[in-house]
C-alpha positions as CSV (number, residue, x, y, z in Angstrom):
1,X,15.6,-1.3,4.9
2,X,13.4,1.8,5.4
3,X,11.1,1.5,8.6
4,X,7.9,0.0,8.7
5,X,7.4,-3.8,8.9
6,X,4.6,-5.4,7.3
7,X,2.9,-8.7,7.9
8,X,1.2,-10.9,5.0
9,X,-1.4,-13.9,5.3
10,X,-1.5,-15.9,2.7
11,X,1.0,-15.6,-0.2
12,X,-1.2,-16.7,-3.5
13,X,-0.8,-14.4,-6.7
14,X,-2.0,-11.6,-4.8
15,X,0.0,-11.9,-1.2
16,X,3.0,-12.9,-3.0
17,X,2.5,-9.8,-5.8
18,X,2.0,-7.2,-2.6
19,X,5.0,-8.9,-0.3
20,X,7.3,-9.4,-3.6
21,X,7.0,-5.3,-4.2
22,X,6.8,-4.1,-0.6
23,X,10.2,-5.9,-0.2
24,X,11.5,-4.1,-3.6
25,X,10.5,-0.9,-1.8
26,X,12.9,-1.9,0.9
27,X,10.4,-2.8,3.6
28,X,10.6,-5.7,6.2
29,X,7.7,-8.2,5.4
30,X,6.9,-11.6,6.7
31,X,5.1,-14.0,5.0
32,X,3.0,-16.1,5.9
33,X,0.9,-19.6,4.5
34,X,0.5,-23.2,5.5
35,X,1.5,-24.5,1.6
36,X,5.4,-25.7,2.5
37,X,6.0,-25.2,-1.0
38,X,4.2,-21.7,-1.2
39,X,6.8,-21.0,1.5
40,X,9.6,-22.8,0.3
41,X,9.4,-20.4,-3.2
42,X,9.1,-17.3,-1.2
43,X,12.1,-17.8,0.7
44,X,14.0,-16.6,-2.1
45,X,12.1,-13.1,-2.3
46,X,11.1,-12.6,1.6
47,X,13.9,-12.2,4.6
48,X,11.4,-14.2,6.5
49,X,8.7,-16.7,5.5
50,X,7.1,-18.9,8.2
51,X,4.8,-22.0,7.4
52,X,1.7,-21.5,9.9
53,X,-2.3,-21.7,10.5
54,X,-3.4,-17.9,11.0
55,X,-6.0,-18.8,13.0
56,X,-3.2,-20.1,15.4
57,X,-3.7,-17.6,18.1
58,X,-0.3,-18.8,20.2
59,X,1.5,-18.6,16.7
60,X,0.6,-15.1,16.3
61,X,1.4,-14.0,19.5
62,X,4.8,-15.9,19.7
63,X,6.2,-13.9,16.3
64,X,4.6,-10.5,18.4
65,X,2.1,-10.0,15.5
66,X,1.0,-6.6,17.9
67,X,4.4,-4.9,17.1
68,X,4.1,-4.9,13.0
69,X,2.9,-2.0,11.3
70,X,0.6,-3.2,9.1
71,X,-1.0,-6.8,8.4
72,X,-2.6,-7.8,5.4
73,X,-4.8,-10.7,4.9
74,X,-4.6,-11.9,1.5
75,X,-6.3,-15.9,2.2
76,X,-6.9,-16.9,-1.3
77,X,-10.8,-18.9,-0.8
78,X,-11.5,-19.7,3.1
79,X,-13.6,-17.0,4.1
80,X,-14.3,-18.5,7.9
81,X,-10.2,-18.4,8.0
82,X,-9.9,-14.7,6.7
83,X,-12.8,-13.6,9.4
84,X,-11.2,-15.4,12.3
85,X,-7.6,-14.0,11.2
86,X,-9.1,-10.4,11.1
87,X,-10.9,-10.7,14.1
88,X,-7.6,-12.2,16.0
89,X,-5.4,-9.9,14.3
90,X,-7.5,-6.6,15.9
91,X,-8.3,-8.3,19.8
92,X,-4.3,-8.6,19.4
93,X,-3.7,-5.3,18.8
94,X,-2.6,-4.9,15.4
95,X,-2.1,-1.2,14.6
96,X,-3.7,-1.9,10.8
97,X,-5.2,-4.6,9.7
98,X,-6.0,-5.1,5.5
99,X,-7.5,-7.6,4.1
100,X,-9.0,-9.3,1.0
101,X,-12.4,-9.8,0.2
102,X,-13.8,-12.7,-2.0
103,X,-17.4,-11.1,-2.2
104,X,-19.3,-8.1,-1.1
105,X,-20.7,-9.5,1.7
106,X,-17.1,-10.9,2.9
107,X,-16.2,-7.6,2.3
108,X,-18.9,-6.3,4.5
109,X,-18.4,-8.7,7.5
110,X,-14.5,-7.7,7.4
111,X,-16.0,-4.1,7.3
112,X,-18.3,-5.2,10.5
113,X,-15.7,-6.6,12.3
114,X,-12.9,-3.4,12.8
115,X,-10.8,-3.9,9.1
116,X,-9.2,-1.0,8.3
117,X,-9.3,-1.3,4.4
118,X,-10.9,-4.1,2.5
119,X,-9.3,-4.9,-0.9
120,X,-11.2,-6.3,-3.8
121,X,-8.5,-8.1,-5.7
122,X,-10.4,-7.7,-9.0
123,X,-10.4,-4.5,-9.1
124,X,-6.7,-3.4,-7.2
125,X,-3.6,-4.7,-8.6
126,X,-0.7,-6.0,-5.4
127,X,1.8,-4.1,-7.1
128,X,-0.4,-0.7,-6.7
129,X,-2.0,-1.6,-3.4
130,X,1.8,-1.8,-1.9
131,X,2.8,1.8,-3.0
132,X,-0.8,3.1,-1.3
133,X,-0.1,1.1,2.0
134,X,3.5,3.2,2.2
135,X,2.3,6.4,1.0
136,X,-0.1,7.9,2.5
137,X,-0.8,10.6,0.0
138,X,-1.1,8.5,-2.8
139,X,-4.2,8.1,-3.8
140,X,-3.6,5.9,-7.3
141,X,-0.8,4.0,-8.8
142,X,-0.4,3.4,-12.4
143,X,2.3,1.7,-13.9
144,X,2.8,2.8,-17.8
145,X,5.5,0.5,-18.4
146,X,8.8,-1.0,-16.9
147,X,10.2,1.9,-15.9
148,X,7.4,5.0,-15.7
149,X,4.6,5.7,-13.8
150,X,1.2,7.7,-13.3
151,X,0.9,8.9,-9.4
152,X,-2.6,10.4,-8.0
153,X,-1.2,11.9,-4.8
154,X,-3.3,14.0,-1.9
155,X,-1.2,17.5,-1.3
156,X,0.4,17.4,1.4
157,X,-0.3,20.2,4.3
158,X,3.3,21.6,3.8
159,X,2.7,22.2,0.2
160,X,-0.5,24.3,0.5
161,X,-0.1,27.5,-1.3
162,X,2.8,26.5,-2.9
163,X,2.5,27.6,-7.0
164,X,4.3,25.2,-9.3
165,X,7.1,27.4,-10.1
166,X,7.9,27.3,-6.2
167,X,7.7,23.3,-6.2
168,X,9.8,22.7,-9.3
169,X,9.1,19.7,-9.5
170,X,11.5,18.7,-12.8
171,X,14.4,20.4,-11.6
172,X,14.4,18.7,-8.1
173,X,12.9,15.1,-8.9
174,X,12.4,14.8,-12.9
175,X,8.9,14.1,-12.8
176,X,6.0,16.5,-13.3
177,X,2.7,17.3,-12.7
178,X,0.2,16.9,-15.9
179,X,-2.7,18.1,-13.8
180,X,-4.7,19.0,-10.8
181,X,-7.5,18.0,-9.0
182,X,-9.1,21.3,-7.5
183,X,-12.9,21.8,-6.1
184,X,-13.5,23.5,-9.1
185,X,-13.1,20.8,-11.6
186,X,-9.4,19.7,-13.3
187,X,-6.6,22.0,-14.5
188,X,-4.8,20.2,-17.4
189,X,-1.6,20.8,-17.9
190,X,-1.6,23.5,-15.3
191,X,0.9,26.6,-16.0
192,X,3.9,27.4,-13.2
193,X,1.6,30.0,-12.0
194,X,-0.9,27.6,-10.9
195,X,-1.2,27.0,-6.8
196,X,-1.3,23.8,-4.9
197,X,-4.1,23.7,-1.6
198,X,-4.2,21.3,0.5
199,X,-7.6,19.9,-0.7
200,X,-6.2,19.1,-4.3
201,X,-5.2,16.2,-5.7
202,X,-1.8,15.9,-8.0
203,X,-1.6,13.8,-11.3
204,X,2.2,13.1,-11.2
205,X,4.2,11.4,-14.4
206,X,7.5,9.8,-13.9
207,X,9.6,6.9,-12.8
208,X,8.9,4.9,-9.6
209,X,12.2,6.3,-8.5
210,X,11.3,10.1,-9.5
211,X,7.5,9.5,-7.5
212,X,9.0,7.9,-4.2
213,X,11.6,10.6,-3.9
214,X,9.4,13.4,-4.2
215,X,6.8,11.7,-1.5
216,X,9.5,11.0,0.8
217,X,11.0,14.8,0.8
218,X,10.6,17.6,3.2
219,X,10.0,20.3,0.7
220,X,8.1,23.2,2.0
């Protein structure tokens, strides 16, 4: 398992989407929802999956919800029980706290309230809000098909200055960069001449494999 544990409230399409990946990723997650059968089913994908109220402030303090790295709330249609989590989930400590919003002004109550990052479920997939909550440099997540990927991903401090030739991206990871995101505008199929600042952004192509290898490396 890589480090980094990950809580997650409520397992409906989208909990159970963002848990199901985060554990293909190789992260600890614990689920969480008071549907026995909801539980029951994720069993088989989760190491640990706990039938409980998260509004339960004894509950949450008995699994030491403070010590996790990361705690999404993904309640699928009680907004009173999403607030109350959220607000629980901070007074206890929680180093991040995500959640799910059902409307805009759920959304901007969560906001109100010390959320770190409200998801609109419409609009962001599990699958690609799981790579964003491991990778901090990625900025979008794209998934062509089965096996390849589109990757919008924040240069890193270590890279800045570094021309594409330097990076070789291909040679050390198979994917490559089809263009960059600079102050000046986009560079579209930028030439191995072409240098990487820390302000731009990267348009990567490759597998999920090739992507997670390349932001997990050390290159400088």
């Amino acid at each position: 398992m890589k480090s980094g544990q990950f809580a997650i409230i409520g397992l409906g399409r989208f909990g159970s989407s963002l848990a199901s990946e985060l554990t293909k990723l190789g992260y600890d997650v614990l689920g969480i929802d008071k549907d026995e059968d909801v539980i029951q089913e994720m069993s088989q994908v989760l190491a640990l999956a706990v039938i409980a109220e998260s509004t339960d402030e004894e509950f949450l303090r008995s699994i030491g919800i403070r010590n996790f790295d990361c705690c999404i709330i993904a309640i699928g249609d009680d907004i009173q029980a999403s607030i109350l989590t959220a607000l629980l989930l901070k007074e206890l400590g929680v180093k991040q706290v995500v959640a799910k919003a059902l409307t805009e002004l759920h959304g901007r109550v969560l906001g109100k309230i010390g959320v770190d990052r409200v998801i609109f479920p419409e609009r962001e997939m599990g699958i690609r809000v799981a790579h964003q909550l491991v990778s901090p440099n990625l900025l979008d997540f794209i998934e062509l098909s089965k096996d390849y990927t589109i990757a919008e991903i924040a240069v890193p401090n270590r890279l800045d200055g570094m021309s594409l030739k330097e990076l070789d991206l291909r040679a050390r990871f198979g994917c490559s960069i089809v263009a960059i995101h600079k102050d000046k505008g986009i560079v579209i199929a930028p030439d191995a001449s072409e240098a990487l600042h820390a302000r731009d952004v990267m348009i990567l192509i490759g597998t999920k494999d090739q992507v997670e290898q390349f932001e997990a490396s050390d290159i400088r």
